[in-house]
ROVOPA-569277 format. One line per 4 residues: number of its first residue (from 1); for each residue z negated, x, y negated of C-alpha. Coordinates in Angstrom, 2 decimals, always signed. Layout:
# ROVOPA-569277
NUM> Z,X,Y  ...;
This chain:
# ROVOPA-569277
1> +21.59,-0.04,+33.12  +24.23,+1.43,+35.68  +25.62,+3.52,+32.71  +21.81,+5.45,+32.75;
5> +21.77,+5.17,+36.59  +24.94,+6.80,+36.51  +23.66,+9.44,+34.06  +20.52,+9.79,+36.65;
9> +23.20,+10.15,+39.51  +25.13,+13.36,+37.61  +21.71,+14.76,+36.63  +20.58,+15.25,+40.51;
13> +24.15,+16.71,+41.40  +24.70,+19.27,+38.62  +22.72,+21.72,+40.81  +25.09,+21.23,+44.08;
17> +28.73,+20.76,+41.73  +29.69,+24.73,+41.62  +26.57,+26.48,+43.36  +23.82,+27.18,+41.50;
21> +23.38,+30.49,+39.40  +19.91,+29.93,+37.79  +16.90,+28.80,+40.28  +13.59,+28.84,+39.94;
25> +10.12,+26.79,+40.67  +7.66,+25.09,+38.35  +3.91,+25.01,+39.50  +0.36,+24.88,+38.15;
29> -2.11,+27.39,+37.31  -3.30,+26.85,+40.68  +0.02,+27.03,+42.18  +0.44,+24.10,+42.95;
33> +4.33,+22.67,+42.97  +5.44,+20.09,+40.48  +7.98,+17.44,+41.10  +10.94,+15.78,+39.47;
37> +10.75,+18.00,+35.87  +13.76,+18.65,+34.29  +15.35,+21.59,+34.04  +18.45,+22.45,+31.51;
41> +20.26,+25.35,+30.42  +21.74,+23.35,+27.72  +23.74,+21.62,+28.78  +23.41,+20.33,+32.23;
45> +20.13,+18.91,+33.91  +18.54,+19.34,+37.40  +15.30,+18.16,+38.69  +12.05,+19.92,+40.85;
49> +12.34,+18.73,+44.18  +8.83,+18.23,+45.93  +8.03,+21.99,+46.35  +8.66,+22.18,+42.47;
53> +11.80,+24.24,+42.81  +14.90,+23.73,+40.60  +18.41,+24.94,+40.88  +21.47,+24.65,+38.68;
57> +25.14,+25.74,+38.32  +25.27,+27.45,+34.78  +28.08,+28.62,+32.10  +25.26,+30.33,+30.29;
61> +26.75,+29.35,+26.90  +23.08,+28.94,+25.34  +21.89,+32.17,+27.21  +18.79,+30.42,+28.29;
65> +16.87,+27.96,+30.72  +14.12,+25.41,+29.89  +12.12,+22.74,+31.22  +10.70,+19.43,+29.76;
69> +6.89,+20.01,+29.65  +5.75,+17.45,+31.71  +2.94,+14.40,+30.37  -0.60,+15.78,+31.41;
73> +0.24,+19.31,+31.05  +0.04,+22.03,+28.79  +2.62,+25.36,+28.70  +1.58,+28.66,+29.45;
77> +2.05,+30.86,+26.40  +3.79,+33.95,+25.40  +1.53,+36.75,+24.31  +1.33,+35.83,+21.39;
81> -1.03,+32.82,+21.57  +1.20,+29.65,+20.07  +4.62,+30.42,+21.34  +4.92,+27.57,+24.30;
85> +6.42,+29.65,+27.37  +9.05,+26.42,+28.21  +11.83,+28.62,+27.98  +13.51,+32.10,+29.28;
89> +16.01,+33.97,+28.23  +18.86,+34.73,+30.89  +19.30,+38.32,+31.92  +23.17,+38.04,+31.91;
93> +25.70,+36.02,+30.35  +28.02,+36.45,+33.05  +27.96,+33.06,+35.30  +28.38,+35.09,+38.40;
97> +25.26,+37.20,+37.82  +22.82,+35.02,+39.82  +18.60,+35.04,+38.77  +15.37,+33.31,+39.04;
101> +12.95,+32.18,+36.63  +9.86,+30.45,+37.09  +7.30,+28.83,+34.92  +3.35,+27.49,+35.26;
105> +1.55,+24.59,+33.46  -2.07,+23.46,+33.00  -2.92,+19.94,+33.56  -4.90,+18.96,+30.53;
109> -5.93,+15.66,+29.18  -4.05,+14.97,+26.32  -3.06,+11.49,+26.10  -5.44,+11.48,+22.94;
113> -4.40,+14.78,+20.12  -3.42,+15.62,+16.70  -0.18,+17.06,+15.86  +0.76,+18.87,+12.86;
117> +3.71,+18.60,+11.10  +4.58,+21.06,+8.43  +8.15,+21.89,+7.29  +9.99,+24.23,+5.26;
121> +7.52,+27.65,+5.26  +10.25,+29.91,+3.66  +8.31,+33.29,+4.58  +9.98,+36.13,+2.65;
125> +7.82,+38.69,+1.81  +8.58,+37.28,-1.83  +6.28,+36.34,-4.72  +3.28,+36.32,-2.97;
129> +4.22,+34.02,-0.17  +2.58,+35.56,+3.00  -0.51,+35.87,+1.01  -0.23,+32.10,+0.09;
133> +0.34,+31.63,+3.48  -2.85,+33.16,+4.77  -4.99,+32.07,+1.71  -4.21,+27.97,+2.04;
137> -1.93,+26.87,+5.14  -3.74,+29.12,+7.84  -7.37,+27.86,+7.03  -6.53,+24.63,+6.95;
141> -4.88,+24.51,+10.27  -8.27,+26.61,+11.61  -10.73,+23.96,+10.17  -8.36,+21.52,+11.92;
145> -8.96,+22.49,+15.08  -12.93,+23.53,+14.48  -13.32,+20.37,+13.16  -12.15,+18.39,+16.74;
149> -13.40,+20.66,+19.23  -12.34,+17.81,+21.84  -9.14,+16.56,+20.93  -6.04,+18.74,+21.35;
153> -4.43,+19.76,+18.44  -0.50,+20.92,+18.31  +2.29,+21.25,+15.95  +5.68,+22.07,+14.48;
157> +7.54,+23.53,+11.68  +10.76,+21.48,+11.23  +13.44,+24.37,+10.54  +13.51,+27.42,+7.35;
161> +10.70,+29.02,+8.66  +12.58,+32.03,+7.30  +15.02,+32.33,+4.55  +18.73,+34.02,+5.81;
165> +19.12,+35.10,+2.10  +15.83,+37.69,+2.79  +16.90,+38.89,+6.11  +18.63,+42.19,+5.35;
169> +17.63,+42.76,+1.75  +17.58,+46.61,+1.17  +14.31,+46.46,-0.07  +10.25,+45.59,+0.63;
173> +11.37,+41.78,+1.05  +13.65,+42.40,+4.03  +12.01,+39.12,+6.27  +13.47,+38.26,+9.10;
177> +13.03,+35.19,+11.86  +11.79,+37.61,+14.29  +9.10,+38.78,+11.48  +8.00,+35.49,+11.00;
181> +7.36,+35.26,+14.55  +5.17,+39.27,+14.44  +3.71,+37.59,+11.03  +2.05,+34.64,+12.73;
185> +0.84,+36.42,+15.87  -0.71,+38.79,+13.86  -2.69,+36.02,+11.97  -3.77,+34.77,+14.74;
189> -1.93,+31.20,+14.48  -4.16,+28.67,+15.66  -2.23,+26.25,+18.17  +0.91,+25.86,+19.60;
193> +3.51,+25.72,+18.06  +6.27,+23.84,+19.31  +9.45,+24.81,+16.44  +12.66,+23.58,+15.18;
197> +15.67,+25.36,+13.50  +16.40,+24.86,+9.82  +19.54,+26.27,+8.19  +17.99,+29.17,+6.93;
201> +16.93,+30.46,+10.20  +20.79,+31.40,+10.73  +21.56,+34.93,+10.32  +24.18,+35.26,+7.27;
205> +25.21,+38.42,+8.72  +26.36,+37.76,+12.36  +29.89,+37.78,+13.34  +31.52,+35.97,+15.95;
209> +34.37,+33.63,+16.83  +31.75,+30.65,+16.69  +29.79,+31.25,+13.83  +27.08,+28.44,+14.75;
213> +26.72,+30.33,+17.97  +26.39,+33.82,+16.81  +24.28,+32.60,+13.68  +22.01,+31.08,+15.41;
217> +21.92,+33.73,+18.60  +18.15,+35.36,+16.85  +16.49,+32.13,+16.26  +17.13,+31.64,+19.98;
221> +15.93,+34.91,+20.75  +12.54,+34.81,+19.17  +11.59,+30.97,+18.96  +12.97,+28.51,+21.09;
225> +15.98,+26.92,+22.15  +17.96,+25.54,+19.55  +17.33,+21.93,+21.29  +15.31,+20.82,+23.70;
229> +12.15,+18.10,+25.05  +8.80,+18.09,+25.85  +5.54,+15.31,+26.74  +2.50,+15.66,+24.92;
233> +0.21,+12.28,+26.31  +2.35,+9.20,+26.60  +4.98,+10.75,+23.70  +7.99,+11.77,+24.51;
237> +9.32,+14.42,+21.74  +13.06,+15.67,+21.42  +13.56,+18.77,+18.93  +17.17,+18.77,+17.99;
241> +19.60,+21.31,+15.41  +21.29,+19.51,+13.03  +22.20,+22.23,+11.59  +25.82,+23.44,+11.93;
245> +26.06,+26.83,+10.39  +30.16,+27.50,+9.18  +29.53,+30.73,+6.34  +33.13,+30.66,+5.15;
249> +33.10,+33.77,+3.21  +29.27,+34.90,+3.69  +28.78,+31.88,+1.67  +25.67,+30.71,+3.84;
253> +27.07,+27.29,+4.13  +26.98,+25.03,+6.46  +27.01,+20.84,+7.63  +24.55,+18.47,+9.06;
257> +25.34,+16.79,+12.21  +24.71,+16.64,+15.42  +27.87,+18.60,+18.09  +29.31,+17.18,+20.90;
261> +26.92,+18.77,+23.44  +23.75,+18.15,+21.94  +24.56,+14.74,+22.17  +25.79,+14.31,+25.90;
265> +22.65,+16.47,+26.36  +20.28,+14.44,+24.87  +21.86,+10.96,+26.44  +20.94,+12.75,+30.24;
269> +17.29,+13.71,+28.63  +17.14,+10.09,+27.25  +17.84,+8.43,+30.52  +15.48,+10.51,+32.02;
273> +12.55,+8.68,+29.91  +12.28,+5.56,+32.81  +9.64,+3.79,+30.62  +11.36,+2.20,+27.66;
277> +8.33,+1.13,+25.86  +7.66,+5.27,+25.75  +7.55,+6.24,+21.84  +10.04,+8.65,+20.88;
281> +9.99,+11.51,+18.33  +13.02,+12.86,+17.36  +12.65,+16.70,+15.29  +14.85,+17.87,+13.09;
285> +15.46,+19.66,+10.30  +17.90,+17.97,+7.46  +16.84,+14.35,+7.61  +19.16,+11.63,+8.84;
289> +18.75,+8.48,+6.82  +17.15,+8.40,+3.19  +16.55,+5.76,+0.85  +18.27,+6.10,-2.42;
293> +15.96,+6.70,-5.79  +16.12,+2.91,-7.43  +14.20,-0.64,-7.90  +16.32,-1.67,-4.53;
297> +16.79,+1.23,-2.51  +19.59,+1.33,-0.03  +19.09,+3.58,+3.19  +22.30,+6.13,+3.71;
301> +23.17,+8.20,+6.50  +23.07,+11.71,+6.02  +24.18,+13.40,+8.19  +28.48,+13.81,+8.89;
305> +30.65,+12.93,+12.14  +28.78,+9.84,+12.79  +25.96,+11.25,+13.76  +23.33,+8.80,+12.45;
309> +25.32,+6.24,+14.26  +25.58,+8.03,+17.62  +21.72,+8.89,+17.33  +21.07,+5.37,+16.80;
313> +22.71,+3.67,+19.54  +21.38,+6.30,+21.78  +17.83,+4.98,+21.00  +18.35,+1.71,+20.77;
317> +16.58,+1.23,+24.27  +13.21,+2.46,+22.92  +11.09,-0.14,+20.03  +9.10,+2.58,+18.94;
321> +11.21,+5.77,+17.48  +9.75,+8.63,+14.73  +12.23,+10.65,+13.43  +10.44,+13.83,+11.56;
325> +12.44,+16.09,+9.30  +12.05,+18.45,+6.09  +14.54,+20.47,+4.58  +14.54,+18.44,+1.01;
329> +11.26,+19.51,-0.24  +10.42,+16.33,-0.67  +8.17,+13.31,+1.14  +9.73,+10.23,+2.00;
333> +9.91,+7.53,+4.53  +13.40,+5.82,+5.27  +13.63,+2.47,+7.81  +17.45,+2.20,+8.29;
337> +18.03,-1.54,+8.78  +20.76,-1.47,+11.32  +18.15,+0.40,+13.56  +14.55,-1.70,+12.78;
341> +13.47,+1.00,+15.54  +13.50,+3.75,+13.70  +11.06,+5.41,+11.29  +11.61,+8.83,+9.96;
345> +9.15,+10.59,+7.91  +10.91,+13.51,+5.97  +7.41,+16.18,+5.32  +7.52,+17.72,+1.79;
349> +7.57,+21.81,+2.16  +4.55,+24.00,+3.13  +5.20,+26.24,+0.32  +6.07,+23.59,-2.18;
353> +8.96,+24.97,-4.37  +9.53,+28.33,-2.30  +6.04,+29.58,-2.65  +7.16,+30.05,-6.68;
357> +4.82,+27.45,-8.42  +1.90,+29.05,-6.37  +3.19,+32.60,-7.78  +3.08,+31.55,-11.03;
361> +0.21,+28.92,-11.81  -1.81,+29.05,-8.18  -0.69,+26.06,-8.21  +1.96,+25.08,-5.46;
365> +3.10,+22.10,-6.24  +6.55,+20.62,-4.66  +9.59,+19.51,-6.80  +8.69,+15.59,-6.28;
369> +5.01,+16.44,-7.38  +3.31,+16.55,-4.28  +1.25,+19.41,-3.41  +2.12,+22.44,-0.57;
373> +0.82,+20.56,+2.82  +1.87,+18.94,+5.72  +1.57,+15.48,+7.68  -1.01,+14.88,+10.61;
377> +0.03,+12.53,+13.35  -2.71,+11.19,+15.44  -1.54,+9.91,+18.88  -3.38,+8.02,+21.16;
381> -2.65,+5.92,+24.16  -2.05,+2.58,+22.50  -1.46,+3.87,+18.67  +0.26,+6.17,+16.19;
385> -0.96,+6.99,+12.81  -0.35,+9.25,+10.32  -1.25,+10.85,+6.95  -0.31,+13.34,+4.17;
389> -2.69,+16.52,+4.01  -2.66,+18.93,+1.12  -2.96,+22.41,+1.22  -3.08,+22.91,-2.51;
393> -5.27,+25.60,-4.02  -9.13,+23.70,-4.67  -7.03,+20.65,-4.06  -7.40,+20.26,-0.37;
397> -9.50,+17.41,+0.51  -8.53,+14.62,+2.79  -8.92,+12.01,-0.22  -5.86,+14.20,-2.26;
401> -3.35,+11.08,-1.85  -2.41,+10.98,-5.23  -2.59,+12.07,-8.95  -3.08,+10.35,-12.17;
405> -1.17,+11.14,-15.10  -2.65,+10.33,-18.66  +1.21,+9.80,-19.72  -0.77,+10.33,-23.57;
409> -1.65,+13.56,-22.48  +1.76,+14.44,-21.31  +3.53,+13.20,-23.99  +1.61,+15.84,-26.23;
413> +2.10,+19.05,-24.13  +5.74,+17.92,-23.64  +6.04,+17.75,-27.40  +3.99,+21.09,-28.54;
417> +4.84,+23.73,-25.78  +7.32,+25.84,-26.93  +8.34,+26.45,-23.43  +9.06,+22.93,-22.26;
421> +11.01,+22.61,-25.43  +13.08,+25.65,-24.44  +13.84,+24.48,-21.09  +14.94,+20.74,-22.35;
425> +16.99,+22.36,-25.20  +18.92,+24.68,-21.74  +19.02,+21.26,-19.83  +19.50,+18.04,-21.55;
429> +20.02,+16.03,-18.49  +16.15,+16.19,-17.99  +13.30,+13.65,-18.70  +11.69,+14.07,-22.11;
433> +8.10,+12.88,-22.05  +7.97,+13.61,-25.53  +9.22,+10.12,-26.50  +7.57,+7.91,-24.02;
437> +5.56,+5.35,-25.08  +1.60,+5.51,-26.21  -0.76,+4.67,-23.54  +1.23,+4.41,-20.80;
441> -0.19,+6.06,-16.83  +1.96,+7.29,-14.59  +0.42,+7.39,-10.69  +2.04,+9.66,-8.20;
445> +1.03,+8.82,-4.37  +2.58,+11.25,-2.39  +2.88,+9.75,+0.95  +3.54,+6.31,-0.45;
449> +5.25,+4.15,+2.28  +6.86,+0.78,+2.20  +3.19,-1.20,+3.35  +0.97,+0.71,+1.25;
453> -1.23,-1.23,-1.65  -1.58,+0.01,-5.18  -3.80,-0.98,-7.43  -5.03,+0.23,-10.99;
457> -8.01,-1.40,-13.56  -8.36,-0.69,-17.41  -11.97,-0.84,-17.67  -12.54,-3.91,-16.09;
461> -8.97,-5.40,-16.65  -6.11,-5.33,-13.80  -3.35,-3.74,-14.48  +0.34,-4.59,-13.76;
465> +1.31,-2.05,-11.50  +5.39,-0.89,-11.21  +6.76,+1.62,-9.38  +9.38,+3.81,-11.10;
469> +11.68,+6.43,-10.43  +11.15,+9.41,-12.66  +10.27,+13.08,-13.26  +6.85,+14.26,-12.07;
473> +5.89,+16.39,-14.92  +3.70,+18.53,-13.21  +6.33,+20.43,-11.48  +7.37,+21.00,-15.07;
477> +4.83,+23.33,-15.80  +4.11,+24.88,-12.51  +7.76,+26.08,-12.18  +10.21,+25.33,-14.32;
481> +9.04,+26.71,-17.84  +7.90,+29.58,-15.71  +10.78,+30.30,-13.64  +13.48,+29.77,-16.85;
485> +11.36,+31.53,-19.12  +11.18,+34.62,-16.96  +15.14,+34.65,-16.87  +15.35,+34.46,-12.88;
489> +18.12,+32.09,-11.35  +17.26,+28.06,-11.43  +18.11,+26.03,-8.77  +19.42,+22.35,-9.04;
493> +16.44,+21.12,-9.16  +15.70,+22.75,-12.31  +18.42,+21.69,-14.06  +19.12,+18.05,-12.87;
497> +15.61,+17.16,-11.38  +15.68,+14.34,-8.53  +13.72,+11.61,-9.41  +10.61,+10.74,-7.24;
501> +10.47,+7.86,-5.31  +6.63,+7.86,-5.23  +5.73,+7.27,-8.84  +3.98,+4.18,-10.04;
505> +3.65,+3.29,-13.80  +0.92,+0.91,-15.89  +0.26,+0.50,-19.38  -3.40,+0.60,-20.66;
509> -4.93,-1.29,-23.82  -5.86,+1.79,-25.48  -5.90,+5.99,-24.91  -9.73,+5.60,-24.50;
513> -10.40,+3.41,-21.54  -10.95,+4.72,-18.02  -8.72,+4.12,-15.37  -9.39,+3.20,-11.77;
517> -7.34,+3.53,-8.85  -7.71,+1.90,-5.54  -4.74,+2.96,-2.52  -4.45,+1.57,+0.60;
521> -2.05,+3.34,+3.05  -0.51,+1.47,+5.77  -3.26,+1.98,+8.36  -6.30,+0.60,+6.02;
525> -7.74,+3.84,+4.72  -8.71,+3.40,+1.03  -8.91,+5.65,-1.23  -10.59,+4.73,-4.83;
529> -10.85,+7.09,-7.76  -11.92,+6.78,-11.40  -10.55,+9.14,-14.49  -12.05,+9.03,-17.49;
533> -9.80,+9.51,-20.52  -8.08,+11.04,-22.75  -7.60,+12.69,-19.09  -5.84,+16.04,-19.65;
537> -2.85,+17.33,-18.49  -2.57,+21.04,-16.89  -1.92,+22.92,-14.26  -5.82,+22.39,-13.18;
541> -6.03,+18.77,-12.49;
C-alpha cells in the first residue's frame, strides 16, 4: 500500500519536477472540464486538475502524448472514423520546444458492449488478401454492429496488421502500415479500433542507433502509441509491445519481452486503477504463458528477461486479469498456476495461414484447423464472457465451434492423393493418416477451454471421448499440398506441423453409424450437431 501511494505521490509531481514542456486540457463535447485523467508521454504521468488541464515535464523520447480514456466516455476520432483520437503526435523532439495539445470525449453509456478481438490481419496486397478482407472479415464486423443497435461495439487487432517483409517490395505488393491504415478508412471500418503492435509492424528498413525505436517510429506515426490504457465500462484495458525489434543484419529478427520503461510505466498506470476488484485486460501481441501440446500440459513463460514474472507480480493486486494475444496463429487458453489470476486467451489469425489457404481453396483455414475469425468478448457490469466467431467462407454461423472428422474418410484421401503423398515423401516428420486405424473420429473444437464439456454418441451408444494432440488434416489440403506443390517457400509449419491442442478423438462401432456431438463451452451455451456417415472429407465441409 505505501509503495502505490508512493507511486500516486511521483505521479502528481512529474508535472512540477523540471517545468513542464507539454500542457494541455481534456473536456467534453460540451466543453465541459474533466478531472483527475491521466496523462503520459511515455513515460511519466500527470493528472487533470479540476479545470481538466494537464501539464508535464517531457524528454519526448516516444514523440507523443496520450491520455487514459476515462470510464463513461468515448474518444473523439480521427477522420477516418475508427482511429480513437487518445493520442498526438509532438511537433518537436527537442524538450525545450514547449506546445499544447488538447483532447474532447463523449460521455456514453457503456458499462454494457461487445468487443472484438481479432489478431494477426497480415494485409499485403498478396494472394488475394485485401479482397478476402473485404469479402469475409468486414461484413461480419458490419452485421455485428447492425445486429446490436444498442450495445456499443469496439475492438482490436493484437499486432501484424501489416507484414515488414511487404513494405518496400519493388512491385504491386508494396503494403505498408500506413496503407493498412488508408485501406481500412477507405472501407469504411465499422468501429473503433483501439490497436496493438505486432512484430511485423516494424519497418525492416529503418536505421538508427536503437533499432526498436527507429523500427517502430511508423507504427507510432499512423496507429497509436506503442503502449498505452484506456476504460471502456467498468474494464480497465492496458495495450502493451512486447515486441523488441533487434534486425541484426536486415534479418527482421527480434525478442519478446517487455523493456525497462514499459514496465515502470505500467506500475504508475496500475496504481492508478484505485478499485482492485476492477478487471484487467492486458493486449499484446506474442503471448506470455502457453500450455505445452501433451496429456498433462505444463504452462511456460514465453516471453525473455523475466517478463512473465514481472507482469505477474505487477497484477497480483487485481482477482480478475485477461491477457489477449495472437501472433501464433493459433487459439489457445493458458492459466499459469503461480498466477490463478490470470487468463490469457491467445486469438487464432484473421487471415488464417497468411490469407494463403483462402487463395488457394476459398477456404481459410488456420494451421491448428480453426477457421479465419476472431473472439467476441461481452462485458457487462457484473460479468465477462466470451466466444470464438468464424469468418470462414459459407462457414460463418455463430454455431461453427467445431468440426467433425470421419477419420475413415481421411484415411482414404491421405492414402490416394498424389499430392499429400508428395508432400509426406518431402517431410517425413509429418502425421500420416494413411495408417490410422478404421473407424476412428477425430473432433476439432476450436475454442476449447479447460471447463468446456464434450460429448459424442454412435447411434444411440456413448462414446469414450479423449482428447489428443495431433495434426488437423484439414490444413493439409487447404495449404500445404497447395503451397509445396506450387514450388513457393514453406514455412515451419509446413514441414514440422505443431500439434493442436484442441482435438478430441472416439472410436465408432462401424463406418456406417451417425455421429452426434453435443459441446458445452464454459458459459453453458450448447451446441449439438449430427453427421451422418461415411461423412466426407474436403475442402467443403
Amino acid at each position: 500500500m505505501l509503495r502505490n501511494l508512493l507511486i500516486v505521490a511521483s505521479v502528481l509531481l512529474a508535472a512540477n519536477a523540471f517545468g513542464q514542456n507539454i500542457t494541455g486540457r481534456i473536456t467534453t463535447s460540451d466543453g465541459l472540464p474533466l478531472a483527475d485523467v491521466p496523462v503520459s508521454d511515455g513515460v511519466a504521468i500527470t493528472l487533470t486538475n479540476k479545470n481538466g488541464e494537464y501539464s508535464l515535464h517531457s524528454d519526448k523520447k516516444y514523440g507523443y502524448v496520450f491520455y487514459t480514456l476515462p470510464s463513461g466516455y468515448e474518444p473523439e476520432t480521427e477522420s477516418n472514423g475508427w482511429q480513437p483520437k487518445i493520442y498526438a503526435l509532438l511537433n518537436s523532439g527537442n524538450p525545450v520546444f514547449k506546445e499544447n495539445h488538447d483532447f474532447r470525449v463523449k460521455p456514453v453509456k457503456n458499462d454494457h458492449f461487445l468487443y472484438v478481438v481479432g489478431a494477426d490481419a497480415h494485409l499485403t496486397n498478396e494472394h488475394n488478401d485485401l479482397a478476402q478482407f473485404k469479402r469475409d472479415y468486414l461484413p461480419r464486423l458490419r452485421k455485428l454492429v447492425d445486429d446490436n443497435p444498442d450495445v456499443p461495439v469496439y475492438s482490436t487487432i493484437l499486432g501484424d496488421m501489416s507484414w515488414d517483409e511487404f513494405w518496400i517490395k519493388p512491385d504491386s505488393t508494396t503494403f505498408t502500415i500506413a496503407d493498412f491504415s488508408d485501406f481500412i478508412t477507405r472501407e469504411k471500418y465499422p468501429m473503433l479500433m483501439f490497436p496493438v503492435t505486432g512484430n511485423h509492424d516494424n519497418d525492416a528498413y529503418a536505421k538508427g542507433k536503437d533499432m526498436d525505436m527507429a523500427a517502430s517510429e511508423a507504427y507510432r506515426r499512423f496507429m497509436s502509441p506503442s503502449f498505452y490504457s484506456y476504460n471502456l465500462g467498468g474494464v480497465h484495458f492496458v495495450v502493451l509491445d512486447d515486441i523488441v525489434y533487434i534486425n541484426d543484419d536486415w534479418k527482421r529478427n527480434y525478442k519478446n519481452y517487455y523493456t525497462e520503461d514499459q514496465l515502470a510505466w505500467l506500475e504508475k498506470d496500475l496504481a492508478l486503477v484505485k478499485d482492485k476488484n476492477t478487471p484487467i485486460v492486458i493486449q499484446a501481441h506474442a503471448c506470455n504463458f502457453r500450455p505445452t501440446a501433451e496429456p498433462d500440459p505444463v504452462v511456460e513463460d514465453k516471453l525473455v528477461n523475466g517478463s512473465c514474472e514481472r507482469l505477474g507480480q505487477l497484477l497480483r493486486e487485481f482477482p480478475t486479469v485477461h491477457i489477449l494475444t495472437g501472433h501464433t496463429h493459433l487459439n489457445f487458453h493458458a492459466y499459469p498456476p503461480r498466477f490463478p489470476n490470470i487468463h490469457e486467451n491467445n486469438v487464432s489469425a484473421i487471415g488464417a495461414t497468411w490469407w494463403r489457404s483462402g487463395y488457394y481453396t476459398d477456404r481459410n483455414i488456420a494451421v491448428d484447423g480453426s477457421p479465419s475469425g476472431f473472439a467476441l468478448y461481452e462485458f457487462a457490469p457484473d460479468s465477462i464472457n466470451w466466444k470464438f466467431l468464424s469468418t470462414d467462407l459459407g462457414h460463418s454461423e455463430d454455431e461453427n465451434q467445431f468440426r467433425l472428422y470421419d477419420m475413415n474418410s481421411v484415411k482414404k484421401e491421405y492414402k490416394k492423393n498424389k499430392l499429400i503423398r508428395n508432400l509426406l515423401k518431402a517431410f517425413p516428420a509429418r502425421v500420416d493418416y494413411a495408417g490410422i486405424d478404421n473407424n476412428i473420429v477425430y473432433l476439432n473444437v476450436y475454442n476449447h477451454d479447460r471447463d468446456w464439456k464434450i460429448e459424442m454418441w454412435d447411434g444411440d451408444e456413448p462414446l469414450e471421448v479423449k482428447q489428443v494432440f495431433d495434426e488437423d488434416p484439414l490444413h493439409t489440403i487447404t495449404y500445404d499440398i497447395h503451397r509445396y506443390a506450387s514450388g513457393e517457400f514453406l514455412s515451419v509449419n509446413s514441414s514440422t506441423r505443431p500439434q493442436c491442442t484442441h482435438l478430441f478423438k472416439a472410436k465408432t462401432r462401424n463406418a456406417k453409424t451417425p455421429v452426434r456431438v453435443r459441446v458445452t463451452d464454459s458459459f453453458g451455451r450448447v451446441y449439438d450437431k449430427t453427421y451422418q456417415r461415411p461423412y466426407p472429407f474436403n475442402v467443403a465441409n
